[in-house]
Structure formats: structure tokens, C-alpha cells
mmCIF file of the N, C-alpha and C atoms, coordinates in Angstrom:
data_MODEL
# 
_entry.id   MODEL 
# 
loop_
_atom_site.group_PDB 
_atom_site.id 
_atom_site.type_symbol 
_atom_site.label_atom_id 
_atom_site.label_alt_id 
_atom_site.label_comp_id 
_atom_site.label_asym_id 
_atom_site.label_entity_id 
_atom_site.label_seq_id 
_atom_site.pdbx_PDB_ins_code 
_atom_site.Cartn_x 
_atom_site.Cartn_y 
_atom_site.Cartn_z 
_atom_site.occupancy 
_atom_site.B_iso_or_equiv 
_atom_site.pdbx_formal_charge 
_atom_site.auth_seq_id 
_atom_site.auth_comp_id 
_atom_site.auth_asym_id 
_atom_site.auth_atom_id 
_atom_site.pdbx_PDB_model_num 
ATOM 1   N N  . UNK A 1 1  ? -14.422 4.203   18.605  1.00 0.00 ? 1  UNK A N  1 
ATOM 2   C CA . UNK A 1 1  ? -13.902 5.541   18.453  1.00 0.00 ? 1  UNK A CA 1 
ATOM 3   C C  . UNK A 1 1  ? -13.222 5.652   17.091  1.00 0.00 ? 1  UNK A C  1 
ATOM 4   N N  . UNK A 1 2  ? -13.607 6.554   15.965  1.00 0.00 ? 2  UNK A N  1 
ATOM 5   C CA . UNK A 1 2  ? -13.472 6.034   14.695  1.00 0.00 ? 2  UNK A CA 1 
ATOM 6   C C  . UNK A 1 2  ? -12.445 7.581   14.569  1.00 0.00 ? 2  UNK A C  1 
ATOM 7   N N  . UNK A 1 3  ? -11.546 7.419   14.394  1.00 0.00 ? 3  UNK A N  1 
ATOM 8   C CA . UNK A 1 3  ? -10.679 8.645   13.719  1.00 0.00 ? 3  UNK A CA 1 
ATOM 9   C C  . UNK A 1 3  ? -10.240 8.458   12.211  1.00 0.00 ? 3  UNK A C  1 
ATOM 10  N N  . UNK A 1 4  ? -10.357 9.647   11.717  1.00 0.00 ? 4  UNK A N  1 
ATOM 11  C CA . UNK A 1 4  ? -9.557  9.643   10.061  1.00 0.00 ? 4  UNK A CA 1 
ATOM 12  C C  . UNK A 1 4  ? -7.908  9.498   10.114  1.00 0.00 ? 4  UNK A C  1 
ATOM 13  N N  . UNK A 1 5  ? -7.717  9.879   8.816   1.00 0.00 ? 5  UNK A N  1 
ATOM 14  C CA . UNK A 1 5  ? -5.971  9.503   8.669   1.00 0.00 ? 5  UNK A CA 1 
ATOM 15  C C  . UNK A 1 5  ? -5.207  10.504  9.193   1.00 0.00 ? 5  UNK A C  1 
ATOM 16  N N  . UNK A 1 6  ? -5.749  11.576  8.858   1.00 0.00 ? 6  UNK A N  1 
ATOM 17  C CA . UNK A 1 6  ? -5.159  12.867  9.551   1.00 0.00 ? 6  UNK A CA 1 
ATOM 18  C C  . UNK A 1 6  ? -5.021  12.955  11.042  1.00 0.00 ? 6  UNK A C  1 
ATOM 19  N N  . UNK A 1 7  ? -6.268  12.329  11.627  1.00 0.00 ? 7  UNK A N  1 
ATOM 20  C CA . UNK A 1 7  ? -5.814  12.750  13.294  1.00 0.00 ? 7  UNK A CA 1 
ATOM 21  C C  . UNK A 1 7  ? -5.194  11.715  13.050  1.00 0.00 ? 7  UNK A C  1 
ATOM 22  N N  . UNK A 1 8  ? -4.778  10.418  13.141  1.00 0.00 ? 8  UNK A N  1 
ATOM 23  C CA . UNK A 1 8  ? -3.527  9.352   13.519  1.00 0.00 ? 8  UNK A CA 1 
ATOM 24  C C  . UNK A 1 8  ? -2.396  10.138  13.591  1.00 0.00 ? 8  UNK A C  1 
ATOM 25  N N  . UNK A 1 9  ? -2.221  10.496  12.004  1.00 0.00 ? 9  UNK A N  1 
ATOM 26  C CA . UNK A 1 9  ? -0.718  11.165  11.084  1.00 0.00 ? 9  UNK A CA 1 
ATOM 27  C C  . UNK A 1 9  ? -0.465  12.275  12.646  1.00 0.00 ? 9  UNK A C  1 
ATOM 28  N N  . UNK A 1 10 ? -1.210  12.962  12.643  1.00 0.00 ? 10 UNK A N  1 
ATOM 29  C CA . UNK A 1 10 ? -1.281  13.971  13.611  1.00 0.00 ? 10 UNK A CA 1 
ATOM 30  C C  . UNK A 1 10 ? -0.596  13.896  15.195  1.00 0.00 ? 10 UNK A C  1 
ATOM 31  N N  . UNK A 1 11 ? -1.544  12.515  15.362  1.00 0.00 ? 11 UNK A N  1 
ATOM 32  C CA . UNK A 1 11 ? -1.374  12.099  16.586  1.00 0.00 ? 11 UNK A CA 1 
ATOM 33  C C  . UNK A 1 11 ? 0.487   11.528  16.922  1.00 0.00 ? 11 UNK A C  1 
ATOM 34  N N  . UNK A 1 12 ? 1.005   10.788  16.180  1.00 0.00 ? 12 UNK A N  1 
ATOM 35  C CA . UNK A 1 12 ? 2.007   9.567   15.803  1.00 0.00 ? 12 UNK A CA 1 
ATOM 36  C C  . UNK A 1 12 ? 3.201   10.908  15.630  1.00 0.00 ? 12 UNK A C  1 
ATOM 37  N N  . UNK A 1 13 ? 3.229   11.835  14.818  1.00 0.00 ? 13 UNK A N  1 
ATOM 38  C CA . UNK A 1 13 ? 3.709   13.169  14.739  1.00 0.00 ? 13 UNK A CA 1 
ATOM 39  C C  . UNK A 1 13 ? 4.427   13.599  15.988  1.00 0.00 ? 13 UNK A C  1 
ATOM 40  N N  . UNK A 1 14 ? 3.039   14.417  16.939  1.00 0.00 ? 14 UNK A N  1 
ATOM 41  C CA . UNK A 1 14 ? 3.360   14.655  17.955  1.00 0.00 ? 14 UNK A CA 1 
ATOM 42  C C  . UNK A 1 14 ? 3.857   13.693  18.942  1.00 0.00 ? 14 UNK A C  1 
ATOM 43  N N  . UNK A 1 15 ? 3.704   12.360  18.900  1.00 0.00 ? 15 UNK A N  1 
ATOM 44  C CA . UNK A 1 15 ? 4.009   11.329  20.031  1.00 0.00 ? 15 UNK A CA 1 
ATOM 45  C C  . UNK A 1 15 ? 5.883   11.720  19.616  1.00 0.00 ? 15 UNK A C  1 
ATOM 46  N N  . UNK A 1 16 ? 6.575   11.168  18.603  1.00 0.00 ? 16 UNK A N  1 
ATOM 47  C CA . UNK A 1 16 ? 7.625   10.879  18.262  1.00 0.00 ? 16 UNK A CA 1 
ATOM 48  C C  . UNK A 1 16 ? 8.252   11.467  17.224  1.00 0.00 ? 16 UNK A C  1 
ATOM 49  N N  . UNK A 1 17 ? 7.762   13.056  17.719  1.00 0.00 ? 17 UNK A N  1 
ATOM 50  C CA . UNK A 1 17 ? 8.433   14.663  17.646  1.00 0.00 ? 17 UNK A CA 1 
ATOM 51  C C  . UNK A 1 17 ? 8.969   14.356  16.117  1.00 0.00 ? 17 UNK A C  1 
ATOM 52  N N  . UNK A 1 18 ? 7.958   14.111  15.159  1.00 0.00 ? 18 UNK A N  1 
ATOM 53  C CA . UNK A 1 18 ? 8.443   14.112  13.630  1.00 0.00 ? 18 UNK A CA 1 
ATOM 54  C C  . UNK A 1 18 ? 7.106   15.092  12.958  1.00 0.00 ? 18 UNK A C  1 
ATOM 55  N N  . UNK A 1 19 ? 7.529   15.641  11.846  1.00 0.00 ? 19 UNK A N  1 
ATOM 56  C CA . UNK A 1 19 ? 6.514   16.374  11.192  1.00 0.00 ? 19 UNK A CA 1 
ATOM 57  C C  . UNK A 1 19 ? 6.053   15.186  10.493  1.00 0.00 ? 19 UNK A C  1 
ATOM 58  N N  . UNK A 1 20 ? 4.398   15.960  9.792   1.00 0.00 ? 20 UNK A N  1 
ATOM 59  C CA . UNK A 1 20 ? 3.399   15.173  9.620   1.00 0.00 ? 20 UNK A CA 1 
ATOM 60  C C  . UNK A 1 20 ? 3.775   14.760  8.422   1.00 0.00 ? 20 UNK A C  1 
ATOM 61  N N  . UNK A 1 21 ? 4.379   15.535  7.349   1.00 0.00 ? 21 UNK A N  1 
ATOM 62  C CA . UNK A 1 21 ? 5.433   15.082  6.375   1.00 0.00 ? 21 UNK A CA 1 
ATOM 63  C C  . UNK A 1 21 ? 6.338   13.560  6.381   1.00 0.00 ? 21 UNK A C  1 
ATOM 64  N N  . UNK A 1 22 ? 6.956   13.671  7.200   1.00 0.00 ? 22 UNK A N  1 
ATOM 65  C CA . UNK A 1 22 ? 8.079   12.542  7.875   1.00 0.00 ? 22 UNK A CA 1 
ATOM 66  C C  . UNK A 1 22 ? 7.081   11.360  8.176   1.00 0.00 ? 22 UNK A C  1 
ATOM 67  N N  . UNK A 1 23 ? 5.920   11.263  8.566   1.00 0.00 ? 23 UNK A N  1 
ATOM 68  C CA . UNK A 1 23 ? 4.740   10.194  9.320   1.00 0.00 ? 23 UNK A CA 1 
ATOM 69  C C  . UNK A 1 23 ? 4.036   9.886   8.218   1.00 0.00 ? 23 UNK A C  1 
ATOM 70  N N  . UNK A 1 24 ? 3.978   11.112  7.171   1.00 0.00 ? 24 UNK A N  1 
ATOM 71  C CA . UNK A 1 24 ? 2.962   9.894   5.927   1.00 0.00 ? 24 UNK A CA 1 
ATOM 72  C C  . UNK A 1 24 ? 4.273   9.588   5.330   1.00 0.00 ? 24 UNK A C  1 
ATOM 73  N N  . UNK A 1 25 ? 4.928   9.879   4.926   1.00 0.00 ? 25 UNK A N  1 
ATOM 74  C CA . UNK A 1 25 ? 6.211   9.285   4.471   1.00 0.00 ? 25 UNK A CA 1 
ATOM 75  C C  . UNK A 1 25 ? 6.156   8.020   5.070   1.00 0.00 ? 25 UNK A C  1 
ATOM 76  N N  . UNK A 1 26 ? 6.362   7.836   5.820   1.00 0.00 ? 26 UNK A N  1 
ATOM 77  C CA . UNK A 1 26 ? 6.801   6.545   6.775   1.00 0.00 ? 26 UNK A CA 1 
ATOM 78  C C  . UNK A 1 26 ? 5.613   5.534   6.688   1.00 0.00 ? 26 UNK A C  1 
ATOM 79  N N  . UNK A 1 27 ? 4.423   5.761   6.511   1.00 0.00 ? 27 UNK A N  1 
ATOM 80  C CA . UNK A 1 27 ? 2.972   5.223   6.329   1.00 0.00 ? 27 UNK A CA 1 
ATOM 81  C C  . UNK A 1 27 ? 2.635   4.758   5.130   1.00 0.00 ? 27 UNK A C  1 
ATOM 82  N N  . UNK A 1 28 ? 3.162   5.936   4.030   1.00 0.00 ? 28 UNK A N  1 
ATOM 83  C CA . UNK A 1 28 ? 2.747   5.880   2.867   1.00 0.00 ? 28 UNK A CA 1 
ATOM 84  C C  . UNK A 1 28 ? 3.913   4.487   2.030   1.00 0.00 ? 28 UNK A C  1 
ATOM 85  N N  . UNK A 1 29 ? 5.246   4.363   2.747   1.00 0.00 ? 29 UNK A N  1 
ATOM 86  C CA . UNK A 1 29 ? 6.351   3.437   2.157   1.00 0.00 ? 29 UNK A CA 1 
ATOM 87  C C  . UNK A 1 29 ? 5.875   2.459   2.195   1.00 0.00 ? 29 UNK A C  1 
ATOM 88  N N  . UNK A 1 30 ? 4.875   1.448   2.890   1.00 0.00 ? 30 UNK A N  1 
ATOM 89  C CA . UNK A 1 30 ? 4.751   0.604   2.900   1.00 0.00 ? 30 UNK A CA 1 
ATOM 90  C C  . UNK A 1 30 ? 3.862   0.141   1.437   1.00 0.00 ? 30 UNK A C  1 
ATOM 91  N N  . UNK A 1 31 ? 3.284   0.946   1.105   1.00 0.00 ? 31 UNK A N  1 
ATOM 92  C CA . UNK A 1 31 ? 2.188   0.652   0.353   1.00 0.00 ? 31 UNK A CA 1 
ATOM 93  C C  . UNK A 1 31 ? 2.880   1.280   -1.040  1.00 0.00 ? 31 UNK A C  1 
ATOM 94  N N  . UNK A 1 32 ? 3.828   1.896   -1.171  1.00 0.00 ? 32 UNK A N  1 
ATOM 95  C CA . UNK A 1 32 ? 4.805   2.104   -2.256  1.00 0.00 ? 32 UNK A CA 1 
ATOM 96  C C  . UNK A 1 32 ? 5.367   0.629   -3.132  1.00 0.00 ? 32 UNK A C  1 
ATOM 97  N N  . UNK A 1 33 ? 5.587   0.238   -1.940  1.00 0.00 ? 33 UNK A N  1 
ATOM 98  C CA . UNK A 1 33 ? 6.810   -1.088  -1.738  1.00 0.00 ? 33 UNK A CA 1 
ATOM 99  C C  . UNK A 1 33 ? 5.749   -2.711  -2.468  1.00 0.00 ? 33 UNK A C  1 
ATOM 100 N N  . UNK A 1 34 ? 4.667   -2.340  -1.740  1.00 0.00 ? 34 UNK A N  1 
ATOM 101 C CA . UNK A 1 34 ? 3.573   -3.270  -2.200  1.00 0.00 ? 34 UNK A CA 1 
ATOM 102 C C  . UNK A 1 34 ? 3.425   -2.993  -3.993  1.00 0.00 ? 34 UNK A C  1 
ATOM 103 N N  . UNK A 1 35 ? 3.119   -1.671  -4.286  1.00 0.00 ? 35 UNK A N  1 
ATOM 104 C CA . UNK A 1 35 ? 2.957   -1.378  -5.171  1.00 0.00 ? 35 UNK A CA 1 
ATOM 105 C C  . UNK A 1 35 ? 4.008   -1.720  -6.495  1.00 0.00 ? 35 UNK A C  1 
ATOM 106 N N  . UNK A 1 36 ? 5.043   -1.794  -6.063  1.00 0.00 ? 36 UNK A N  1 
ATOM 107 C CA . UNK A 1 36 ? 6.276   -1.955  -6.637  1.00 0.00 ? 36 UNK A CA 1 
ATOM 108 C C  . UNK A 1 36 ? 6.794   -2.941  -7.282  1.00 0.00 ? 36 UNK A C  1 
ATOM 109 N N  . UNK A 1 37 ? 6.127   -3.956  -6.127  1.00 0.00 ? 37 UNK A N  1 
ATOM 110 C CA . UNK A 1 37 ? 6.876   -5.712  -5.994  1.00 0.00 ? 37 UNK A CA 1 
ATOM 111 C C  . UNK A 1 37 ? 5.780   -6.124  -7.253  1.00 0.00 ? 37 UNK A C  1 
ATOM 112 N N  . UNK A 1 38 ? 4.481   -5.247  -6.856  1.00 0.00 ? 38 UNK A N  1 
ATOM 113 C CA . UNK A 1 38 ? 3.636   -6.117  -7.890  1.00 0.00 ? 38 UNK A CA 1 
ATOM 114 C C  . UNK A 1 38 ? 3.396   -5.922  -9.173  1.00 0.00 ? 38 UNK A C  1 
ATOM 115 N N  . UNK A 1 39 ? 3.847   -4.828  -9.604  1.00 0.00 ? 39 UNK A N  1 
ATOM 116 C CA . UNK A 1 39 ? 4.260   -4.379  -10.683 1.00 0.00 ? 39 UNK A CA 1 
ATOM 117 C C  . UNK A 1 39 ? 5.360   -4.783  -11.828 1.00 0.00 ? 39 UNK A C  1 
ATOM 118 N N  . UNK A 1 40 ? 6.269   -5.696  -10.685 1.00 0.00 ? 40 UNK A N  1 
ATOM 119 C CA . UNK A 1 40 ? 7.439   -6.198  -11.659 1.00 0.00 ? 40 UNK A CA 1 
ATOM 120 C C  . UNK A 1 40 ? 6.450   -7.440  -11.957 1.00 0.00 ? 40 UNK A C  1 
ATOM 121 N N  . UNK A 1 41 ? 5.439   -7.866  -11.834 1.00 0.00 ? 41 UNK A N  1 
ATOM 122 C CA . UNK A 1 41 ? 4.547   -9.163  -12.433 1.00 0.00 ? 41 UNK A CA 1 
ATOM 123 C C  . UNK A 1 41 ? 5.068   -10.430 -11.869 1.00 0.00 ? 41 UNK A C  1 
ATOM 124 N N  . UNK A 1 42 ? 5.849   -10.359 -11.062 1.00 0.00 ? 42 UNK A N  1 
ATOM 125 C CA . UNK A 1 42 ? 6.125   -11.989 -10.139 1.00 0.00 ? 42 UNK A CA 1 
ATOM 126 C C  . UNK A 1 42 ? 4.944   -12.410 -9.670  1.00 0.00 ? 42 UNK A C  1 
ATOM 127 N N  . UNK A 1 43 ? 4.208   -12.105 -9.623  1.00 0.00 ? 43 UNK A N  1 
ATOM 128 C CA . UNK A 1 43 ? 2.914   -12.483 -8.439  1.00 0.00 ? 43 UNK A CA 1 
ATOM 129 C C  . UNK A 1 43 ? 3.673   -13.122 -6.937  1.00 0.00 ? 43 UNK A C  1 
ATOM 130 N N  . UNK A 1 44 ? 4.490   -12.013 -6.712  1.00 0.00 ? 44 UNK A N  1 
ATOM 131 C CA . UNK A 1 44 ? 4.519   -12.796 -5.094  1.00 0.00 ? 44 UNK A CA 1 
ATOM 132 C C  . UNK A 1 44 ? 3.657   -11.887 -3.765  1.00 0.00 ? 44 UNK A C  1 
ATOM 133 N N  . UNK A 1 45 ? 3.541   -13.102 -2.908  1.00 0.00 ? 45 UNK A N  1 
ATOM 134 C CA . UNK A 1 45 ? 2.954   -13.107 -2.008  1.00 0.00 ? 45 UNK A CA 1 
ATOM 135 C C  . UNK A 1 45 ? 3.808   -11.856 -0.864  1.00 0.00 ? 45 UNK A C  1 
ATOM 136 N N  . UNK A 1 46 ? 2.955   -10.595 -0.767  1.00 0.00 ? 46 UNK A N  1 
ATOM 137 C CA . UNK A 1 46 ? 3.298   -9.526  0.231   1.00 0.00 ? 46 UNK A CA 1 
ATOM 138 C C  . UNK A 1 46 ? 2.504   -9.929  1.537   1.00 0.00 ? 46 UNK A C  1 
ATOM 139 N N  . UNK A 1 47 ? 3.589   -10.142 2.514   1.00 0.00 ? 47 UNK A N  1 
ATOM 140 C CA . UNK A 1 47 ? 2.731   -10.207 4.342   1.00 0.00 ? 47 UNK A CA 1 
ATOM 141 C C  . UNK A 1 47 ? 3.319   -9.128  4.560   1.00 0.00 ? 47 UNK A C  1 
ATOM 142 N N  . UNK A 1 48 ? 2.724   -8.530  5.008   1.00 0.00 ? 48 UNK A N  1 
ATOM 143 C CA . UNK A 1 48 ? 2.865   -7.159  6.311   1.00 0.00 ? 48 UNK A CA 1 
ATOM 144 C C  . UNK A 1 48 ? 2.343   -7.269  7.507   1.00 0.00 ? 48 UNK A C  1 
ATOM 145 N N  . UNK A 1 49 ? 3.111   -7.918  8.334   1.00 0.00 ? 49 UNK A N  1 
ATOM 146 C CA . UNK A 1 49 ? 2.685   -8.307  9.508   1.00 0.00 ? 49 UNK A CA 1 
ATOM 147 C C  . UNK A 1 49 ? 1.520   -7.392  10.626  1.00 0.00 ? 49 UNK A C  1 
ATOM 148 N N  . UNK A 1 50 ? 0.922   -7.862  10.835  1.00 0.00 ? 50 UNK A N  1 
ATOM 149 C CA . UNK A 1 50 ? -0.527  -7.339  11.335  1.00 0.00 ? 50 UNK A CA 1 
ATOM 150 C C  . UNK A 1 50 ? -1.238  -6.834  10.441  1.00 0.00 ? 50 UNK A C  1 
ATOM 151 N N  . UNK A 1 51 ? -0.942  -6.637  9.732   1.00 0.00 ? 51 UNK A N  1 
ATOM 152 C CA . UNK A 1 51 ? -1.467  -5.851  8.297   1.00 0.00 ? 51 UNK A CA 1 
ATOM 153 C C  . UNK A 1 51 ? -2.039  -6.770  7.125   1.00 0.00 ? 51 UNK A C  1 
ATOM 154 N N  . UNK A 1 52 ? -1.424  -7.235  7.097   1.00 0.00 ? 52 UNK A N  1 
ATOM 155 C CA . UNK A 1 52 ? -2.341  -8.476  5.614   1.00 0.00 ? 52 UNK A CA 1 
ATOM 156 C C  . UNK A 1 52 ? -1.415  -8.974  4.730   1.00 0.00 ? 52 UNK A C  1 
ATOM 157 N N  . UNK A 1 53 ? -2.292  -9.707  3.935   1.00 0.00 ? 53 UNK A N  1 
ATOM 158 C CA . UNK A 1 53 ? -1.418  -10.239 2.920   1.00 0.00 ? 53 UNK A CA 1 
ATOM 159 C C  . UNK A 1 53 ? -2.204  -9.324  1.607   1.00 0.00 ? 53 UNK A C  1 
ATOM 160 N N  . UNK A 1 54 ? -0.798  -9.416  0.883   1.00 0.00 ? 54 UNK A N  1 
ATOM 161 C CA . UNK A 1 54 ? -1.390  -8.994  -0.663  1.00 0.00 ? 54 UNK A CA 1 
ATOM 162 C C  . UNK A 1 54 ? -0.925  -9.603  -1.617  1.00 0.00 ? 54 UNK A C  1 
ATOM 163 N N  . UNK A 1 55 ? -1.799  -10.013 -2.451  1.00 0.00 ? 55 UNK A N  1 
ATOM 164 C CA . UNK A 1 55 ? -1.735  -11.485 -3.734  1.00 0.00 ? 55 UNK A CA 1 
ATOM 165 C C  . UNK A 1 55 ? -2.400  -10.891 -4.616  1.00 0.00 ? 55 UNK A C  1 
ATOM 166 N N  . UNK A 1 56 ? -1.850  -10.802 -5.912  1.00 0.00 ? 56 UNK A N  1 
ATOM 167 C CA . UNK A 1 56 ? -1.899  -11.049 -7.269  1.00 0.00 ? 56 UNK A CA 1 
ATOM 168 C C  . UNK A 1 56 ? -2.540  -12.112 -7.893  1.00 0.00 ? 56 UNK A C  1 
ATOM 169 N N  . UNK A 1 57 ? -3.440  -12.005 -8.304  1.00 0.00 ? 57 UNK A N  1 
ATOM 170 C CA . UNK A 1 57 ? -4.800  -13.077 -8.969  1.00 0.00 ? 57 UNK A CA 1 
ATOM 171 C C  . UNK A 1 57 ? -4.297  -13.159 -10.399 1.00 0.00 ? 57 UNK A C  1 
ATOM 172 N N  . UNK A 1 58 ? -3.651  -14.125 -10.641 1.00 0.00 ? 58 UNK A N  1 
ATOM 173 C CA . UNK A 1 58 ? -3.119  -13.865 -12.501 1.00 0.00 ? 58 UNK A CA 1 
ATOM 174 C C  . UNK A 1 58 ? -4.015  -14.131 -12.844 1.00 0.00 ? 58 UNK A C  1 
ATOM 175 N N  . UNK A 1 59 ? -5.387  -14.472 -12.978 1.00 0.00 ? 59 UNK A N  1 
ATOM 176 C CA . UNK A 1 59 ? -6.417  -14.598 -13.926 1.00 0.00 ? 59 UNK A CA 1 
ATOM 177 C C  . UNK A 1 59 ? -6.733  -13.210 -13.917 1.00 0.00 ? 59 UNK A C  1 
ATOM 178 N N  . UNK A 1 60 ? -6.985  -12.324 -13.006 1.00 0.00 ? 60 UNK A N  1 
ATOM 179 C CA . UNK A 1 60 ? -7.571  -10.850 -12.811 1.00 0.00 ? 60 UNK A CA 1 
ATOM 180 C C  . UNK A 1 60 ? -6.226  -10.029 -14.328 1.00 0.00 ? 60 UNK A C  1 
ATOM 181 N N  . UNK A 1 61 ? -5.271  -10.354 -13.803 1.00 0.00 ? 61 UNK A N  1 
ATOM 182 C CA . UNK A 1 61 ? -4.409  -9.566  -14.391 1.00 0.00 ? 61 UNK A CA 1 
ATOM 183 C C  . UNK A 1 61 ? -4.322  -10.152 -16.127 1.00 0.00 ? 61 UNK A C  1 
ATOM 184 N N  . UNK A 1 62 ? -4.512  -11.327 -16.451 1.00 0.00 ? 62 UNK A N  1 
ATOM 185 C CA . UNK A 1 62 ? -5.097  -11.629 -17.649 1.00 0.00 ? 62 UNK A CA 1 
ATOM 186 C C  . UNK A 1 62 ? -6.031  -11.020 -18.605 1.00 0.00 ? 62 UNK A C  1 
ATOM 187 N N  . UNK A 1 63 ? -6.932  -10.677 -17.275 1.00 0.00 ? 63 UNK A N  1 
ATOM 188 C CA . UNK A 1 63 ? -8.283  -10.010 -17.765 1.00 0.00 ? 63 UNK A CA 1 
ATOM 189 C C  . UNK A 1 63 ? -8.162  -8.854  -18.183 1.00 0.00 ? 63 UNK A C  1 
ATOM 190 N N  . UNK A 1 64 ? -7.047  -8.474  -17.150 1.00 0.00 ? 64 UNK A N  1 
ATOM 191 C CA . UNK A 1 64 ? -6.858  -6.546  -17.369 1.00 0.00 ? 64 UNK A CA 1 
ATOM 192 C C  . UNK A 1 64 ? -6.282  -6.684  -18.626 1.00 0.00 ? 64 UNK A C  1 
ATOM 193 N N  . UNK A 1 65 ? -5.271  -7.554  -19.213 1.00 0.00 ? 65 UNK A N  1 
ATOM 194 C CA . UNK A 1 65 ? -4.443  -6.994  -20.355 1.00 0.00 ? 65 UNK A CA 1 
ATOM 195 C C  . UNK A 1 65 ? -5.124  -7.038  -21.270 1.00 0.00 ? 65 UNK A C  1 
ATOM 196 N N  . UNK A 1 66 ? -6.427  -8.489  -21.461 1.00 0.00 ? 66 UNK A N  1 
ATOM 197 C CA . UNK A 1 66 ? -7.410  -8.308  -22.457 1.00 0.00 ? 66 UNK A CA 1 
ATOM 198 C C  . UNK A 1 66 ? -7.692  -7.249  -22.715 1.00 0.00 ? 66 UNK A C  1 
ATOM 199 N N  . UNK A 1 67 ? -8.305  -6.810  -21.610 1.00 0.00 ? 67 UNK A N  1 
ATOM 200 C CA . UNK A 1 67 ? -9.179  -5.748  -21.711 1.00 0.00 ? 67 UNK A CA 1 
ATOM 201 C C  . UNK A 1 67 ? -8.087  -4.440  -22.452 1.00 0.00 ? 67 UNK A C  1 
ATOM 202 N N  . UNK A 1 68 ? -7.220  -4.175  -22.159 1.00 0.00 ? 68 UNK A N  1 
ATOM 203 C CA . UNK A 1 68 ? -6.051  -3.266  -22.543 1.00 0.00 ? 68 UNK A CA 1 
ATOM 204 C C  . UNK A 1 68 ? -5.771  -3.314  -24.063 1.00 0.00 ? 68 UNK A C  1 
ATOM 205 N N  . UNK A 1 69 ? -5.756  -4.561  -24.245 1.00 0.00 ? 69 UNK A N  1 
ATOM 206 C CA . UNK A 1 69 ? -6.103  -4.839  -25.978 1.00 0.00 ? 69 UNK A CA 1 
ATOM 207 C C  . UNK A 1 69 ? -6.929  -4.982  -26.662 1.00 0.00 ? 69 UNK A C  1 
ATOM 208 N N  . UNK A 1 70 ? -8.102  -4.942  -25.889 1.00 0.00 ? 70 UNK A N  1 
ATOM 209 C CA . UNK A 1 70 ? -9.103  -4.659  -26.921 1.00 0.00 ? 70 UNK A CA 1 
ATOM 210 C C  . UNK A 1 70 ? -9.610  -3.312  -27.298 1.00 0.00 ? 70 UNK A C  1 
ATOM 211 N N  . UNK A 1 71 ? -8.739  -2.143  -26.617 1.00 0.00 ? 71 UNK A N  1 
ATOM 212 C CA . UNK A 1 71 ? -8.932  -0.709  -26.673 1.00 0.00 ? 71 UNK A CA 1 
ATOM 213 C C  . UNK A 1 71 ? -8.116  -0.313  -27.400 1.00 0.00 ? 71 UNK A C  1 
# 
């Protein structure tokens, strides 16, 4: 049974009487936070439990800056 983001947001909303505003808010922080940590260039290791891990490949990010300087 395959639903989009909207019916969840939708669904999660109405369960625990918050607007749909308040639910991607709350959805969207996590992936803010990811975004954030990896940006300061530590390469550390993000778990989000049931959710995954997220790792920083410093060779990838090597590559990107090349690439950034050679433009």
C-alpha cells in the first residue's frame, strides 16, 4: 500500500490534532540537523534510529572541491 508524503503529513496531523505545518516541521528537522552536522566538515557518523545512518565519504567531498576549483 504505497502512499505519498502528503497523505502521511496528513494522516499523523489528524491522528495528534497538529496542523500539517507543525508535522513537516517536525519531519522536515530531522533532515535539517543531518544537513547541518555535515556541513561543519567533521565527517561524523549520523544514526537515526530506524532510519539509517548517514556518512560523509571524504574522498567524494575531495572530489567536489576539485571540481569547485576547477570552475
Amino acid at each position: 500500500m504505497a502512499r505519498n508524503k502528503e497523505e502521511i503529513i496528513e494522516d499523523l496531523a489528524n491522528k495528534y490534532h497538529l496542523t500539517i505545518e507543525e508535522v513537516e516541521d517536525i519531519i522536515n528537522h530531522q533532515f535539517k540537523f543531518i544537513s547541518t552536522v555535515m556541513r561543519k566538515g567533521g565527517f561524523d557518523t549520523i544514526r537515526l534510529p530506524y532510519f539509517g545512518k548517514f556518512i560523509v565519504n571524504k574522498n567524494r567531498v575531495k572530489h567536489i572541491n576539485r571540481l569547485k576549483n576547477e570552475k
